[in-house]
C-alpha positions as CSV (number, residue, x, y, z in Angstrom):
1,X,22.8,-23.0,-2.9
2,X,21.0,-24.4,-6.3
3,X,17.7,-24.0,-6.7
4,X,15.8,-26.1,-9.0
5,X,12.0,-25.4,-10.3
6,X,10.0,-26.7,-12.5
7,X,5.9,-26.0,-13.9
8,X,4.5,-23.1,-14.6
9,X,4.7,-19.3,-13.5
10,X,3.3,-20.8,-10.3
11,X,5.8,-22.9,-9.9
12,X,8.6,-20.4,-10.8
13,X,7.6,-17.2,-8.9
14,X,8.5,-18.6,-5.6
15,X,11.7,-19.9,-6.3
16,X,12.5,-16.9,-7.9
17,X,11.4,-14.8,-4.2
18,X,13.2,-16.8,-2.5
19,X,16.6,-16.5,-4.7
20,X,16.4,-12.6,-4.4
21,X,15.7,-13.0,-0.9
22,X,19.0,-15.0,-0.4
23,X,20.6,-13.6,-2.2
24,X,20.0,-9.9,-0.7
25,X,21.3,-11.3,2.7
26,X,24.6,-12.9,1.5
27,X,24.2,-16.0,0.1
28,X,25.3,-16.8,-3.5
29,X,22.1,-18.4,-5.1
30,X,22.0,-20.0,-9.0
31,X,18.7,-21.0,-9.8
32,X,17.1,-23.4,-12.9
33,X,13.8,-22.4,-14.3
34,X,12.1,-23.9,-17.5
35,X,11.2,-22.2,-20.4
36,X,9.3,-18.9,-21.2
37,X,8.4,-18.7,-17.5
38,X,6.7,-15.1,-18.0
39,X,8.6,-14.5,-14.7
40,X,11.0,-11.6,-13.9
41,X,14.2,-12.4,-13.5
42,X,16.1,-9.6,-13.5
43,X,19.2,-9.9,-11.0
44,X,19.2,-12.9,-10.4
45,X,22.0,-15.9,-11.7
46,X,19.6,-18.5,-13.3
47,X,19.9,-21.2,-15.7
48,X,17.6,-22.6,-17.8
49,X,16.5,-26.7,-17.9
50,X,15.5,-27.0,-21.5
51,X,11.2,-27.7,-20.8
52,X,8.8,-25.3,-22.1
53,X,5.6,-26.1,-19.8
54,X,3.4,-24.4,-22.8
55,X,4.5,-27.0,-24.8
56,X,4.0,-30.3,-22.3
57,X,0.6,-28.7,-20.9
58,X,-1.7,-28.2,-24.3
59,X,-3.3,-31.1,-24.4
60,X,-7.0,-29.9,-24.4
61,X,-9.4,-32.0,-26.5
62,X,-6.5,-34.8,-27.3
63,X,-7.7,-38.2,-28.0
64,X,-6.0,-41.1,-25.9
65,X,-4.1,-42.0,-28.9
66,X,-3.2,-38.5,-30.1
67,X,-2.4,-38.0,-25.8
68,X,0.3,-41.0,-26.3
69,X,1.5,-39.4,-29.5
70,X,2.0,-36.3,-27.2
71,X,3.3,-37.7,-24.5
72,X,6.0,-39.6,-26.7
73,X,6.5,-36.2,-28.8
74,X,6.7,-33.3,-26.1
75,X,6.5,-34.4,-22.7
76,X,8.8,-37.3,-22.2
77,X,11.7,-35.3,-24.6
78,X,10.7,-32.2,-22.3
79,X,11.1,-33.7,-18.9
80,X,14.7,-35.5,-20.0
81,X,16.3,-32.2,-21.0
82,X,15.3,-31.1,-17.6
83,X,16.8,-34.1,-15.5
84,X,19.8,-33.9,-17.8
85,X,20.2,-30.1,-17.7
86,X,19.6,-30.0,-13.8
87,X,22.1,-32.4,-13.3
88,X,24.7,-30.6,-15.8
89,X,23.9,-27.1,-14.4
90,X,24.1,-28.4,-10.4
91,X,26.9,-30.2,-11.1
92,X,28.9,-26.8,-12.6
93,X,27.7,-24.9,-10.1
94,X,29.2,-27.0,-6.9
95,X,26.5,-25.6,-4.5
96,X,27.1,-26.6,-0.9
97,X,22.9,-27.2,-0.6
98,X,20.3,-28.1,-3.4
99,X,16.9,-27.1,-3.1
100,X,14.0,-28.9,-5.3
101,X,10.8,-28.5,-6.6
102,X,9.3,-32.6,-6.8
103,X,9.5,-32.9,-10.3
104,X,13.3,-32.5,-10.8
105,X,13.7,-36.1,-9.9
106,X,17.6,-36.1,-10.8
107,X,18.0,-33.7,-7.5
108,X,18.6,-35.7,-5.2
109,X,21.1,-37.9,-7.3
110,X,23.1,-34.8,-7.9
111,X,22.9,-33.8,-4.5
112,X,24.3,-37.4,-3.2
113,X,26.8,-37.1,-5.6
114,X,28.1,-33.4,-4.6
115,X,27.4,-34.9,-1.0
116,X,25.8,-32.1,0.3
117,X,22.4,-32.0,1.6
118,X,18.8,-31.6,-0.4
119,X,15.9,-29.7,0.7
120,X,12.2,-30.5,-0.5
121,X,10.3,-27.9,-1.7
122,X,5.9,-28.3,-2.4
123,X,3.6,-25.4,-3.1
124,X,0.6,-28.3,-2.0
125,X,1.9,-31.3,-0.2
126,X,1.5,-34.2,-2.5
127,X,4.8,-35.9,-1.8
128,X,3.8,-35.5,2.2
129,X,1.5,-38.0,3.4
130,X,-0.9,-37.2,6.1
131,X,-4.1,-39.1,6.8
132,X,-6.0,-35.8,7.2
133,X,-6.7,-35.5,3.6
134,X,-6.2,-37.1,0.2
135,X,-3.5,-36.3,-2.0
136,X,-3.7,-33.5,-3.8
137,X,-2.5,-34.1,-6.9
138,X,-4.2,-37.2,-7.2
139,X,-7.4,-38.4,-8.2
140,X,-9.3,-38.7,-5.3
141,X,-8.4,-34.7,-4.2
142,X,-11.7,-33.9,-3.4
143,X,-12.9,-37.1,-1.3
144,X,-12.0,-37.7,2.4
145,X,-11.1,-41.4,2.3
146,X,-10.6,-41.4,6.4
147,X,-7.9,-43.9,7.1
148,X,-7.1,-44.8,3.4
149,X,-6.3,-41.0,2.9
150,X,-2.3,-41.9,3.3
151,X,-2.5,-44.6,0.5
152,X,-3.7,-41.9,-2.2
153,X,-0.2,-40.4,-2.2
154,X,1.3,-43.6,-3.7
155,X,-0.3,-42.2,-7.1
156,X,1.9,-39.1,-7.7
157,X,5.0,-41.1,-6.7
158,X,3.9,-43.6,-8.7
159,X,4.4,-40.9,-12.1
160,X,7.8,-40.7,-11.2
161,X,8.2,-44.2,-12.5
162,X,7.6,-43.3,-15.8
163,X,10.9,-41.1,-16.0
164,X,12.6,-44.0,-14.6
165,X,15.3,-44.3,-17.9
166,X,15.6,-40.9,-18.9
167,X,16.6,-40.2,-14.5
168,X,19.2,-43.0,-15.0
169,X,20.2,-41.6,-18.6
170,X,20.6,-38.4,-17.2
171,X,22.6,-39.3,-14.3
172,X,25.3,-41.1,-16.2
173,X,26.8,-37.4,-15.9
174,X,27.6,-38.0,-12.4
175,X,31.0,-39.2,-11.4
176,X,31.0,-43.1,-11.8
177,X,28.6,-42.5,-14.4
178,X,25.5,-43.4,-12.3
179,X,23.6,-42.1,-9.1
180,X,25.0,-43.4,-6.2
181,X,22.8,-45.4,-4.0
182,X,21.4,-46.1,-1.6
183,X,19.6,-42.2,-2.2
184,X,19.6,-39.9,1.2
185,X,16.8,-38.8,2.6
186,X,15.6,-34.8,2.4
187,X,17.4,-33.5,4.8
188,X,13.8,-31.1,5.0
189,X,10.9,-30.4,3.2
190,X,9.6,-26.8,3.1
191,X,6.0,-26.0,2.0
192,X,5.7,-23.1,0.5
193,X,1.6,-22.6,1.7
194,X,-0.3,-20.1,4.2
195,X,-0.5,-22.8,7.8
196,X,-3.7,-20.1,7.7
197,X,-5.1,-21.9,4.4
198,X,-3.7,-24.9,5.2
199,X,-3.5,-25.5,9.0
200,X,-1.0,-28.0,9.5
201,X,-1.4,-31.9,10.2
202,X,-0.7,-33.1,13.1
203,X,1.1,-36.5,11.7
204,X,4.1,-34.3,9.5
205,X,7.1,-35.0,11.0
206,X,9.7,-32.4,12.5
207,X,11.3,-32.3,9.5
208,X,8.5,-31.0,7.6
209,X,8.2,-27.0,7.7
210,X,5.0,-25.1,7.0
211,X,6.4,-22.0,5.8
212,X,3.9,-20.0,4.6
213,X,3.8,-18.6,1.2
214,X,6.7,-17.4,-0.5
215,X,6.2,-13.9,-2.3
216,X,8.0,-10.8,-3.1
217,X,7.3,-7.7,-1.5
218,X,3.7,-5.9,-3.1
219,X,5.5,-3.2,-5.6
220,X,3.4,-1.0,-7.6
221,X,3.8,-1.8,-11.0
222,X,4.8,0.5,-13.9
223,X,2.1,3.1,-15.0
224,X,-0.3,1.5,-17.1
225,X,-2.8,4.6,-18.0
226,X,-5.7,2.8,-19.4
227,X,-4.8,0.1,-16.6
228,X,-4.9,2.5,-14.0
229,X,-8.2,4.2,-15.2
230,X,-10.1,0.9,-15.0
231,X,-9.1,0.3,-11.6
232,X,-10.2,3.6,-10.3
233,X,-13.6,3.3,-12.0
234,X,-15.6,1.6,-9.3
235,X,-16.3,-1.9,-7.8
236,X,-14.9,-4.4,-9.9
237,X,-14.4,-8.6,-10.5
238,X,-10.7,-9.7,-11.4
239,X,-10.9,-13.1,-13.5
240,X,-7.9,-15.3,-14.1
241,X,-7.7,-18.8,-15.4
242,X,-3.6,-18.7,-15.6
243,X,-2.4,-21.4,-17.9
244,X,-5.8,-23.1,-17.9
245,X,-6.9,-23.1,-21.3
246,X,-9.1,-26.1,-21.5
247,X,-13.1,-25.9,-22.7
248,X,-14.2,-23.1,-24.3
249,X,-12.4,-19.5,-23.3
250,X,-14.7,-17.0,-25.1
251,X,-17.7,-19.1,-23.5
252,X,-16.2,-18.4,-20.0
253,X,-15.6,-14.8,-20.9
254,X,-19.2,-14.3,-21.4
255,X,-19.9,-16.1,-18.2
256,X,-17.8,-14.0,-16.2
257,X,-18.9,-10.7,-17.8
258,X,-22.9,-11.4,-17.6
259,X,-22.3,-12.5,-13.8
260,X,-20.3,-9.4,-13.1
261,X,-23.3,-7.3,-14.7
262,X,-25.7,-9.0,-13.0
263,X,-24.4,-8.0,-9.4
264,X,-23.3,-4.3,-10.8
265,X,-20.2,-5.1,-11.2
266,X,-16.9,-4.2,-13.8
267,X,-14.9,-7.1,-15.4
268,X,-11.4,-6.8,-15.6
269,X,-10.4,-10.1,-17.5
270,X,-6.6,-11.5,-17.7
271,X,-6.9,-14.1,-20.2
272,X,-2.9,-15.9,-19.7
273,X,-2.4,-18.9,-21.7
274,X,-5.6,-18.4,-23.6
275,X,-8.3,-19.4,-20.7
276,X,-10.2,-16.3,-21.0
277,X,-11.7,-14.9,-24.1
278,X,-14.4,-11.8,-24.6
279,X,-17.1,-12.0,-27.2
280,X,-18.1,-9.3,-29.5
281,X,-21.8,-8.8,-28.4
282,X,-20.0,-8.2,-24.2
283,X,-17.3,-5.7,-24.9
284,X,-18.4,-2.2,-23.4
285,X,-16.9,0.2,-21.2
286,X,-17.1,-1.9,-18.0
287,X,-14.6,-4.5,-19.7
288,X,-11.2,-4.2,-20.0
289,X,-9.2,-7.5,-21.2
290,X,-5.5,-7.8,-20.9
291,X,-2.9,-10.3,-21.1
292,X,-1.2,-10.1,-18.1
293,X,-1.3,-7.6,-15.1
294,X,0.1,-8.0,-11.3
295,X,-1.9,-9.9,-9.5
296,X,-1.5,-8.1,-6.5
297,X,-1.6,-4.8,-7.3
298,X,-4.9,-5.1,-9.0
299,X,-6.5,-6.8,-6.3
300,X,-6.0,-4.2,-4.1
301,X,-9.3,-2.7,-5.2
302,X,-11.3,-5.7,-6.1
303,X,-14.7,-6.4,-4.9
304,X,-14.3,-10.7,-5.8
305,X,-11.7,-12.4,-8.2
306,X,-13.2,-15.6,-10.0
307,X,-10.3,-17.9,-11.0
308,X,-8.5,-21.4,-11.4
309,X,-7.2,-22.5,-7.7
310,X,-3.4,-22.5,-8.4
311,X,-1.6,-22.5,-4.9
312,X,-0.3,-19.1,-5.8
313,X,-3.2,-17.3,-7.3
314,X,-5.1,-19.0,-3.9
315,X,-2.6,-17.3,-1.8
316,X,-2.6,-13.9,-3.7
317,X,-6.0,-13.2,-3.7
318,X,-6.6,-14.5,0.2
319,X,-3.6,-12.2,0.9
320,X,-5.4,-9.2,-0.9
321,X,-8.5,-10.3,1.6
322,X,-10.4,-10.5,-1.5
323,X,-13.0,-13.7,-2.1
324,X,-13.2,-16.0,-4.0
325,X,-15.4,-18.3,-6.8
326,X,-13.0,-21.2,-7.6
327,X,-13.3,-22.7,-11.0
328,X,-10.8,-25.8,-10.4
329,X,-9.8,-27.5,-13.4
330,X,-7.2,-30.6,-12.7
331,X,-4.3,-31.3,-10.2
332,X,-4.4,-29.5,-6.7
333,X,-7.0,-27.2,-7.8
334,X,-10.1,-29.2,-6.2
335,X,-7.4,-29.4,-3.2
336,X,-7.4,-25.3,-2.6
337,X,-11.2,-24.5,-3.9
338,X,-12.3,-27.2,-0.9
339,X,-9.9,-25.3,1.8
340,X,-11.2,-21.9,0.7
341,X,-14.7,-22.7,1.1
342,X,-14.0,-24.4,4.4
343,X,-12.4,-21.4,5.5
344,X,-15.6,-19.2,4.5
345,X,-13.9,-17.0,1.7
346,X,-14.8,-18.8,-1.5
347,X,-18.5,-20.8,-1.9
348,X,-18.8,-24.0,-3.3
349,X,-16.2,-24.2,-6.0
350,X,-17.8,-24.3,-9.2
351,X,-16.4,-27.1,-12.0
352,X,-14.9,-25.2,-15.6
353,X,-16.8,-27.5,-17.2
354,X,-19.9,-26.2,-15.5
355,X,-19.2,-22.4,-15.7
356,X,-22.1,-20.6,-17.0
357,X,-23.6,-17.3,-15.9
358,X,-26.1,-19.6,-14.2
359,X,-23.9,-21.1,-11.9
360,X,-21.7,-18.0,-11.3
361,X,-24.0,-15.7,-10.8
362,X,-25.0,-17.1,-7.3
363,X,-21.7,-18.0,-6.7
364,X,-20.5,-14.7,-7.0
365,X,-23.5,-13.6,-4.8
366,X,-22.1,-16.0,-2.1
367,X,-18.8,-14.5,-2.4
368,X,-19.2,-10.7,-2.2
369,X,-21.1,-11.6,1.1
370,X,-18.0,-13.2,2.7
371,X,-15.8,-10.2,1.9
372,X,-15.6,-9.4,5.7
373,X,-14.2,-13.1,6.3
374,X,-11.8,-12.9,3.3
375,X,-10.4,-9.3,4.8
376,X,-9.8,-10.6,8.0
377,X,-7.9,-13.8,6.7
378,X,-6.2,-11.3,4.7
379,X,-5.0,-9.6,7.4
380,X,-3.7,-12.7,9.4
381,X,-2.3,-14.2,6.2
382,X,-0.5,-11.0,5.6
383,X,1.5,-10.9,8.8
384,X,3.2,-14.9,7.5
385,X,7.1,-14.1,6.4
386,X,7.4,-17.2,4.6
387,X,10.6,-16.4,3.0
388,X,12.4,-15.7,6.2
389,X,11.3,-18.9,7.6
390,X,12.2,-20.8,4.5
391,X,16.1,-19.1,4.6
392,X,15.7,-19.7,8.4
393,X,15.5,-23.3,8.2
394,X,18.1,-23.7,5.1
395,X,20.8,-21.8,7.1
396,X,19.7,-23.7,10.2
397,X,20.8,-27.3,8.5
């Protein structure tokens, strides 16, 4: 089977699970990741599809005319090496099943032409219509529109216009030298979410498959002395912004690290693309900043984590039963800080642009009180073998 992701680490990390897990029961598995995904690899046959997300994603502060000039300059180029790449790499590989992350939009061309099926694959349903909620993705994620709620999702399909030429450019690599038409169907969709963080709606068709999340097995990661010491020390707050780099980082950094001492509390701050930044006047001994650490593993002993609302940072720290203060900053990120409060793990979710240690410092109070609700969702949401189900389903086609 190919397998075909695109986005960030976020995006990468479960496609990348579920290719080991595959491929560890049989099944030969090629999968295409973008650029500089920060993700391990190791073991696995991948390919790469010629878009660096670091590039298309820093657009902080851009004027609409400087936006167009980027668009035009890094995102458009970006996304046509991907369509044409996915196509060239699918195509070599002859796989007897392709599997797709939504923005791959030449997917489903290839797959008609190789005439074998396609399977769907979301991390937060915005090409799945319900009228339980608003799209996701879109920009009416955090209103309930009632019945109108199914007409938000024509705005993400709608995007998918604007590749329209560089889809058809790209699939002149086909046989016949065009996509054939008309396309087929998904032959399934899997969503790769928690049915306990998102319970599902009742208006999905069969054909849509709730999977729950797709991870690898928690592994303790190598020894990282001054890493480990911190851990040990005591109660502790986890921050992560992931590739959120937007407003100003060492302002957050202070934020978190003034709420943290207010409520007795160490910071451990993973500052990723640049969203996270410490001052002079806060370093001490109860701060340690890093680039980078597993998620997971240094959750384990976490009183809160305060971060961005990616679907798989959301699903991490609910699976570490660890709350949450959600700092949403664009796409589905409104989507998950809504569900967590409505689950009782995470209060109010608290806009970037409004981060301060004024607003977080309640919020964090709110949180550490639900940390008996976020261990018992942890427990349930730990018992979900989303990656059997997902192979379950592709082998069952």
């Amino acid at each position: 089977m190919m397998l075909l992701t695109s986005g960030t680490r976020g995006d990468v990390e479960p496609f990348a699970a579920l290719a080991r897990y595959a491929t560890a029961r049989g099944h030969e598995v090629r999968l295409g990741v973008p650029e500089r995904t920060g993700v391990d690899l190791s073991g696995l046959d991948t390919v790469r599809l010629g878009v660096d997300f670091h590039r298309l994603l820093r657009t902080d502060g851009l004027s609409p005319r400087t936006a167009v000039r980027h668009y035009r300059a890094e995102v458009r180029p970006g996304m046509r090496r991907m369509f044409s790449a996915a196509v060239r790499e699918t195509l070599a590989f002859g796989p007897d099943l392709v599997l797709h992350h939504p923005l791959v939009l030449t997917a489903p061309a290839v797959a008609d032409a190789l005439g074998v099926p396609r399977v769907l694959t979301e991390f937060v349903p915005v090409a799945t219509p319900t009228r339980f909620f608003s799209a996701p993705g879109g920009p009416t994620v955090s209103a309930d529109l009632g019945r109108f709620n199914r007409a938000t999702y024509a705005v993400p399909r709608s995007a998918a216009r604007l590749f329209r030429a560089d889809v058809e450019r790209a699939c002149a690599q086909l046989p016949g030298g065009r996509a054939p038409a008309p396309r087929s169907a998904s032959r399934a969709t899997l969503i790769g979410a928690s049915p306990h963080l998102l319970p599902r709606p009742a208006d999905w068709p069969a054909a849509v498959h709730l999977t729950g999340a797709w991870h690898e097995p928690p592994q303790d990661p190598p020894p990282d002395p001054v890493l480990d010491g911190f851990v040990r020390g005591g109660p502790y707050l986890v921050a992560t912004f992931g590739s959120m780099a937007a407003g100003d980082a060492t302002a957050r950094g202070r934020a978190v690290v003034e709420s943290a001492r207010a409520h007795g509390l160490r910071a451990l701050l993973l500052t990723g693309w640049g969203g996270l930044a410490l001052p002079e006047d806060c370093r001490g001994d109860d701060v340690l900043v890093v680039p980078a650490a597993p998620l997971a593993a240094v959750l384990r002993a976490a009183a809160v984590a305060v971060h961005h609302g990616g679907a798989g940072t959301v699903h991490t720290v609910a699976r570490a039963g660890v709350p949450s203060v959600v700092v949403p900053f664009l796409a589905d990120q409104p989507f998950w800080a809504r569900q967590l409060h409505r689950l009782g793990i995470a209060p109010a979710p608290v806009p970037y642009r409004r981060l301060t240690a004024g607003t977080l410092v309640p919020a964090l109070g709110e949180a550490l009180a639900r940390r008996e609700r976020a261990a018992a969702v942890g427990r349930t949401v730990r018992q979900e073998q989303g990656l059997r189900t997902a192979l379950d389903v592709l082998t069952g086609l």
